[in-house]
N, C-alpha and C positions, 0 to 999 in steps of 0.2 A: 504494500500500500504506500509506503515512507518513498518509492522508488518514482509510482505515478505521480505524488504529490508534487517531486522534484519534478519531474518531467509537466506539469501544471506551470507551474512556477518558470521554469525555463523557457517556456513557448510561449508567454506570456512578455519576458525577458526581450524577445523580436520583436515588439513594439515600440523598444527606447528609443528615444528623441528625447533631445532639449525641448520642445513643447510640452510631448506627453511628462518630462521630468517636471517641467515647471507646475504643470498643473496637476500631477498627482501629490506633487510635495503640499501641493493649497489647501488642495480637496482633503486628503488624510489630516492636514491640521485643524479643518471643522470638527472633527471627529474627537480631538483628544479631548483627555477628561469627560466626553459628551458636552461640551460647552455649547455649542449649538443649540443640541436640545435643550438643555437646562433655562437658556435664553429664552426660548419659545415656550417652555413650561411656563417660566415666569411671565411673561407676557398676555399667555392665553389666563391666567388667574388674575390679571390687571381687570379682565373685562366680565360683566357678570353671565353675557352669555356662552361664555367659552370657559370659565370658570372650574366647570366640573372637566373640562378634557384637560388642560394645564392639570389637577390637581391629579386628575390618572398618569396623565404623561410625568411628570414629579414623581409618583408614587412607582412608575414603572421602572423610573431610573434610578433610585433608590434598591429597588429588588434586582435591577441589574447589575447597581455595586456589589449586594451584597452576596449575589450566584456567582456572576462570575468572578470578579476581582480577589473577595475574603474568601471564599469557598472554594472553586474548581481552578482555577489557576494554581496558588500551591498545590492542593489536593492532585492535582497530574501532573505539574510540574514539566512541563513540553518545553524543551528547550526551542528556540526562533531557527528558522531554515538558516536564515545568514551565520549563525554562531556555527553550525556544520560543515559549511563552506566558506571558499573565500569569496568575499560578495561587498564590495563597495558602495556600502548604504548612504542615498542622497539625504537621510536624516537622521537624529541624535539614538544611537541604538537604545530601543528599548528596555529598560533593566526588570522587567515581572517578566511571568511566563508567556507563553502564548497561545495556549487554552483555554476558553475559546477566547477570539478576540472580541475585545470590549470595545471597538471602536466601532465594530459591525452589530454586536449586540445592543449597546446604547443606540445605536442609527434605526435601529429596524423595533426598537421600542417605542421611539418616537413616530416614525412613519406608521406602524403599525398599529399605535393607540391613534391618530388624526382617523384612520381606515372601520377602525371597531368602532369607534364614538360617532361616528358616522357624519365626519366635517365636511365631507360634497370633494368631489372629482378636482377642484382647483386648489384644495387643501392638502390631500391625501398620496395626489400622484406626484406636484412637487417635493414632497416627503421623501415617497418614494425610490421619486427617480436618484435624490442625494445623499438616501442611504445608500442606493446599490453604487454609485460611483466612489462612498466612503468604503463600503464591503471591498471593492475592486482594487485600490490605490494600495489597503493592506496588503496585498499579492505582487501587485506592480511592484512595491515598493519593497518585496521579498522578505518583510517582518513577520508574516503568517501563512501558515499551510492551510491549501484549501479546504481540509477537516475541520481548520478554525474558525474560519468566514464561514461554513455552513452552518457551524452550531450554533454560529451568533445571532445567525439568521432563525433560525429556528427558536431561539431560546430566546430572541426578542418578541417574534411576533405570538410565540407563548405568554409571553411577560405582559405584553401591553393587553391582549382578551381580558385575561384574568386582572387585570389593573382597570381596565374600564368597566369588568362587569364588578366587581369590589366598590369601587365610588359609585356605581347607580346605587349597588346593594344600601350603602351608607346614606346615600339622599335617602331611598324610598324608605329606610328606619328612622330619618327625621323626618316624615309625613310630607316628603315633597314630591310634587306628580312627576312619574319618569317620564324625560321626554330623550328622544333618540340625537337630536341634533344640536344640542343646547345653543338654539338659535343661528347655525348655519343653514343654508338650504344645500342641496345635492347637484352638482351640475354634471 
């Protein structure tokens, strides 16, 4: 498996350019810490109709510190494809694991709760489209094996369901009417 992942990673590698360099280096630093997201969490809790999906997308990245970062990163302990190889990283080499990666996991939390909370097509697919480009850049940028980007993927958009269906859960126990869009429309 460790053999195709290289071979992932290296076909991937045929894409370098100084362009593709410039902007994978961009795109992956939206990603760290989830600062992006957290911005927009905050932002969508500024406003009362967006209020409850900030306060999922918050709470999903919270459970996303707390799975992947405190949890499954020491717990498997995966050392980074570039520490295997010799491999001239265009950014500051990561010092945690790389299981799963948390730059794809926070990404797909956030695009993932805009998608469950049901924010409309010019909400959701923007999301979208800059987690998969943040998922991407980990690879480009040969920090993470593609078993890592998948799980993040997976473990975000698990995170964010269950973070949007948790804060309806929490309104509808303070007697407030569930509504699916909390005042976006669907486009």
């Amino acid at each position: 498996m460790i053999g195709l992942e290289f071979g992932i990673l290296d076909g991937i590698q045929q894409l370098r350019s100084p362009w593709m360099d410039f902007w994978m280096t961009r795109i992956s630093f939206l990603g760290n810490s989830g600062w992006i997201w957290i911005v927009l969490a905050l932002l969508l809790i500024c406003f009362p109709k967006t209020r409850k999906v900030g306060l999922a997308m918050g709470l999903g990245l919270i459970l996303c510190l707390l799975i992947g970062n405190v949890t499954l990163k020491p717990l498997i302990a995966r050392i980074r494809p570039f520490a295997l190889r010799e491999f001239l990283l265009l950014i500051d080499a990561p010092s945690d694991f790389s299981f799963p990666s948390g730059h794809t996991f926070s990404s797909f939390v956030g695009a993932g709760v805009l998608f469950f909370s049901g924010m409309g097509k010019r909400f959701w697919i923007p999301g979208l489209v800059l987690a998969c480009l943040i998922a991407f850049s980990r690879l480009y940028l040969y920090v993470h094996y593609p078993t890592d980007v998948l799980a993040g993927v997976v473990l975000g958009l698990l995170v964010a369901f269950v973070s949007v269906y948790a804060i309806r859960k929490i309104f509808e126990k303070r007697g407030e009417k569930p509504r699916n869009t909390e005042g976006a429309t669907k486009s």
